[in-house]
N, C-alpha and C positions, 0 to 999 in steps of 0.2 A: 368719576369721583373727584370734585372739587377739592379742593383747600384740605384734602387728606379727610374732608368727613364724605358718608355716606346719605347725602341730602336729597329727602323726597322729593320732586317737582310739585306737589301739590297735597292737598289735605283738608280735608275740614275744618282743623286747626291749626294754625302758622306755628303757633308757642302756646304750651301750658307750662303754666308756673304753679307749682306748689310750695305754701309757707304760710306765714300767721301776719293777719291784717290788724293791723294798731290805727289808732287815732294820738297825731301829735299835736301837743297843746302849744302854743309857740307863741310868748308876749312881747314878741320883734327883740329892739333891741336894750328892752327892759328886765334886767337880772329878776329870778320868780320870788325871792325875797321881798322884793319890789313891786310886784307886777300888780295890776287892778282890771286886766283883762285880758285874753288872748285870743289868736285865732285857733283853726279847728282843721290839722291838713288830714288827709288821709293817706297812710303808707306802711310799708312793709318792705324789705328789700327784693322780695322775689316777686310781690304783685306789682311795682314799681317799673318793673321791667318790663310787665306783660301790659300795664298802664301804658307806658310809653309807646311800645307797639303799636298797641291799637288807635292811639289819640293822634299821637303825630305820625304817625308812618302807613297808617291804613292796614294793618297786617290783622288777621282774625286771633283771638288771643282768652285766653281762660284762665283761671286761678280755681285750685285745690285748699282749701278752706278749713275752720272753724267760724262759725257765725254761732252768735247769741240773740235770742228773741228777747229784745230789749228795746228801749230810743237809740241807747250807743250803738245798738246792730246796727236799727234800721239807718241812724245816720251813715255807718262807714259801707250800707250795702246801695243808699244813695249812689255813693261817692263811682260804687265800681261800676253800676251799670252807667252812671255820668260819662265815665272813661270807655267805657263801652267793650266793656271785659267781661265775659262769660262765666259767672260762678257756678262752680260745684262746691255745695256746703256742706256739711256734716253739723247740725244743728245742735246749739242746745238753751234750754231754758232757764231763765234769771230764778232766782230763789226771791229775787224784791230785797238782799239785804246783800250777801257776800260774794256772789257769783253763781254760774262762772263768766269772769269779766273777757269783752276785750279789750286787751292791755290798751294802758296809758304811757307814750312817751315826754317825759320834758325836756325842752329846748329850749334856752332864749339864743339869741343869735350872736351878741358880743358885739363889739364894733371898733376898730384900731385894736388898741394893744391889748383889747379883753377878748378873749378867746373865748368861742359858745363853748354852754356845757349842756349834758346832754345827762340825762338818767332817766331812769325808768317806774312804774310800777304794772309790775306783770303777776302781781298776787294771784293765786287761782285764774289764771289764762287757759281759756276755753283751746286753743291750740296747743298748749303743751299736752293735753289729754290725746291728741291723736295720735293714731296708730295703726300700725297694719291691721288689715280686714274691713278699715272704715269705710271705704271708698271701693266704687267698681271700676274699675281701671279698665277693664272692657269698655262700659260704656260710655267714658268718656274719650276712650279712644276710637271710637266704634268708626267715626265717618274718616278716623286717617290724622294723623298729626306727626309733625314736622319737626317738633323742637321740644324738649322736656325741659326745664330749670328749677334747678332750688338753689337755696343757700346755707354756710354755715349760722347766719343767727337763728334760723327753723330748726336746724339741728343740736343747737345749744338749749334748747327750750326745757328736754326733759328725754329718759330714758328710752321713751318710744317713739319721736319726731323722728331720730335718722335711723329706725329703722322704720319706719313708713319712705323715709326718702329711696333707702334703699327697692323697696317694692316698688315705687313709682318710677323707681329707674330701672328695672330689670321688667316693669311692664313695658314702659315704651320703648325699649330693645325690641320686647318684642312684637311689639307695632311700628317697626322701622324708623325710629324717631332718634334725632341724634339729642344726646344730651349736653348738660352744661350744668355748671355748679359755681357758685361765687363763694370762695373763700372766709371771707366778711369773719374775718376772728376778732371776736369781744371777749375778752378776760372777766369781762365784771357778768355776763350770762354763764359762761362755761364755771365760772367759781365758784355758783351756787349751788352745783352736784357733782363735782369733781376737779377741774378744775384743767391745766393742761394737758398731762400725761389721758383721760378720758377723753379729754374731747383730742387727741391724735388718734388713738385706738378707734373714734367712731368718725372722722374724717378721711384717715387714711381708708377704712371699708368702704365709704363713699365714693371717694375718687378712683377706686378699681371700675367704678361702672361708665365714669365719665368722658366727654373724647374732648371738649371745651372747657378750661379752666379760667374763672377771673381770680387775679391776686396780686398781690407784690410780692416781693421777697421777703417782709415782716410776716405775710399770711404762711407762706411758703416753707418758714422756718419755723413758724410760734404753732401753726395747725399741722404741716404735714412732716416737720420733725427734719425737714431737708437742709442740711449744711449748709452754711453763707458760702459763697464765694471769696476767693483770695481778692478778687477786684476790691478796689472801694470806692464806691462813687465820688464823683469830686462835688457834685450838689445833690438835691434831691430829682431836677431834670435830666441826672447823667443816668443813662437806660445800663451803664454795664455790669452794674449789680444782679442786676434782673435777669439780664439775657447771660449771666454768666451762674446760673442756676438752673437753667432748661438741662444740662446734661443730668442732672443729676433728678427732674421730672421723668425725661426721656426713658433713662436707668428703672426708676421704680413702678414707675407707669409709662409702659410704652404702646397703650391706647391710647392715650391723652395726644390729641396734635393739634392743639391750639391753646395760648396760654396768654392771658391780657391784661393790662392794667394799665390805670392813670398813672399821670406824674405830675406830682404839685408841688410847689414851692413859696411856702404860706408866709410872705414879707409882713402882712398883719392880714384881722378877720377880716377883711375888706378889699383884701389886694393879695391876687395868688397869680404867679405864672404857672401855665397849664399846660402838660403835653400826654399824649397817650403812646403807648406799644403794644406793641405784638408779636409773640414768636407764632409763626404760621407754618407746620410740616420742615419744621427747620431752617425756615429764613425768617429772616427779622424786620419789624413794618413800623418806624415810626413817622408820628404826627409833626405836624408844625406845633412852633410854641407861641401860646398866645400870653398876655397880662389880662387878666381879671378884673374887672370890678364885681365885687362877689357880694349879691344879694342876700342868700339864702344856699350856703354849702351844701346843705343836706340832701342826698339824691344825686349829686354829681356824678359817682361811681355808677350810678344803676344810668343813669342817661347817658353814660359811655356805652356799657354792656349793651342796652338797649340798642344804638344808631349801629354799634359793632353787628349785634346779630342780625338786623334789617338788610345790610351789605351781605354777610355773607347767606341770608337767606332768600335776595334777589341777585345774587349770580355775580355782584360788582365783583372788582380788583382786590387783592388781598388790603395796596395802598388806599383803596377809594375807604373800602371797609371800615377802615381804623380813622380815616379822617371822618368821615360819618359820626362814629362813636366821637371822637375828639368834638366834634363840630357840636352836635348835640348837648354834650355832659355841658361846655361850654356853655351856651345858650341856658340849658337849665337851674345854671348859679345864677341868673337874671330874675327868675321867677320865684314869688313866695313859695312856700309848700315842697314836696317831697315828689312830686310827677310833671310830665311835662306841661307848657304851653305854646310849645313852639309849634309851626307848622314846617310842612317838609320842605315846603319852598326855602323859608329860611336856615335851616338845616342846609342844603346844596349850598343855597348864598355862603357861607361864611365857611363850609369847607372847602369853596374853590378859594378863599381867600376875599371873601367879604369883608365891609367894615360897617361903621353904625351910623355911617352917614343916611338923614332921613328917606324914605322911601316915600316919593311924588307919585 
């Protein structure tokens, strides 16, 4: 038993993710007030991961779905089999007027001292309809699978997304798959059907099934209701805030044995120092820190989780692990869009401590 989880040698599947696929509109670094045209990414926080997987890191990888028989499906079902991610869809059909859509995110990017902003329109979203019984969980666990993941923005969606999470994590229990959950707490999704005290009561049911958690200590307190620490960081890259909250994971969930997240230190939208951590079976793993030049923030988080779970789902070091994830999430502030384009080569490059000197 590795790293305190109980990891299959093998599978059909490396990682399935379940969650709700968007298309973000994103007119670089022209405020949408403004804007006269934009690009077209494809993301979600939990396909994001299973994206990354498969593209940069060669790992076999699937996504648990809502798709619409529309142009906006077929564009974002482009997108996955591009990525080369196996959909299970749960389908449904356009009215030709009000849905059900798949959601729209806005983003422009900011630049210096203007910070991106980011909102939504998830009006009748073909994902929030999902719910337990939609999915056979047999058969797509049928050939063996390795890794389960959701997250909370799937679970903010609507009354029946975390209890779908919960079924899909108490299937892959039962097809030996170790799970994982990313915290990811939005106040502006969870306040449009209850608000914090709801979405604890349906986070907290979540994290009983999980043995991998991403978050910070803002998720950690605002989702799972967990006490700050006496510590106080002295910046946002001091890790003792963070690791002075695991007893108190430990306490409430003591299946949980691994618990991760970035660290960033946003001097302006263009310039962040970067580092990652990990508490791993009760020892502690952090990255090197880098500076930023920050193309496109969005995704950073999920290109950490993503490089993290590639380490520990090919046998590395608990340290290699986290620089991986570090190394990656890294890399992906380089690239437009919300998934990777890194290759793995360059992933190892810059976690032994690469730099951007040209490559002859």
């Amino acid at each position: 038993m590795r790293y305190g989880l109980n990891l299959k040698p093998e599978g059909a599947l490396d990682l399935v993710a379940l969650g709700a696929l968007v298309h973000r509109l994103d007119p670089g670094i022209v405020p949408f007030r403004k804007a006269t045209h934009c690009d077209i990414h494809v993301s979600g926080g939990e396909f994001n991961v299973a994206a990354n997987l498969a593209d940069c890191f060669g790992l076999r990888t699937g996504i648990v779905t809502a798709m619409v028989d529309y142009p906006i499906g077929d564009l974002i079902a482009e997108r996955v089999r591009a990525m080369g991610v196996k959909p299970f869809y749960k389908r449904f059909e356009h009215n030709g007027v009000n849905g059900p859509n798949m959601a729209t995110v806005y983003s422009d990017r900011g630049y210096g001292v203007r910070a991106p902003v980011v909102f939504y329109n998830r009006s009748n979203e073909a994902a929030a309809r999902l719910k337990p019984g939609d999915f056979d969980w047999d058969a797509i666990f049928a050939g063996g699978v390795r890794w389960f993941h959701s997250g909370g923005i799937f679970a903010a969606l609507s009354e029946t997304t975390g209890e779908l999470i919960i079924e899909g994590m108490q299937a892959a229990k039962a097809a030996g798959a170790v799970t994982s959950f990313d915290l990811n707490y939005r106040a502006k999704l969870w306040n449009i059907w209850g608000g914090q005290a709801i979405a604890q009561s349906v986070l907290k049911r979540i994290v009983a099934h999980v043995d991998v958690l991403v978050g910070n200590e803002e998720d950690l307190q605002l989702g799972l209701g967990l006490r700050g620490p006496d510590v106080h960081a002295k910046s946002k890259l001091d890790p003792s805030a963070f690791f002075g909250m695991m007893e108190g994971v430990k306490t409430m969930y003591p299946q949980v044995k691994i618990v991760a997240t970035t660290l960033r230190e946003v001097h302006s939208t263009n310039r962040h120092s970067w580092a990652a951590v990990a508490w791993i079976n009760g020892q502690t793993y952090i990255s090197p820190t880098c500076e930023l030049d920050v193309y496109d923030r969005v995704g950073g988080g999920d290109g950490y989780a993503a490089g993290f779970f590639y380490g520990l789902l090919t046998g590395e070091s608990e340290q290699e692990a986290v620089n991986l994830g570090w190394a990656h999430g890294a890399l992906l502030t380089t690239f437009p869009g919300d998934t990777t384009m890194a290759t793995l080569e360059q992933v190892r490059a810059f976690a032994k401590g690469g730099s951007a000197r040209i490559q002859r």
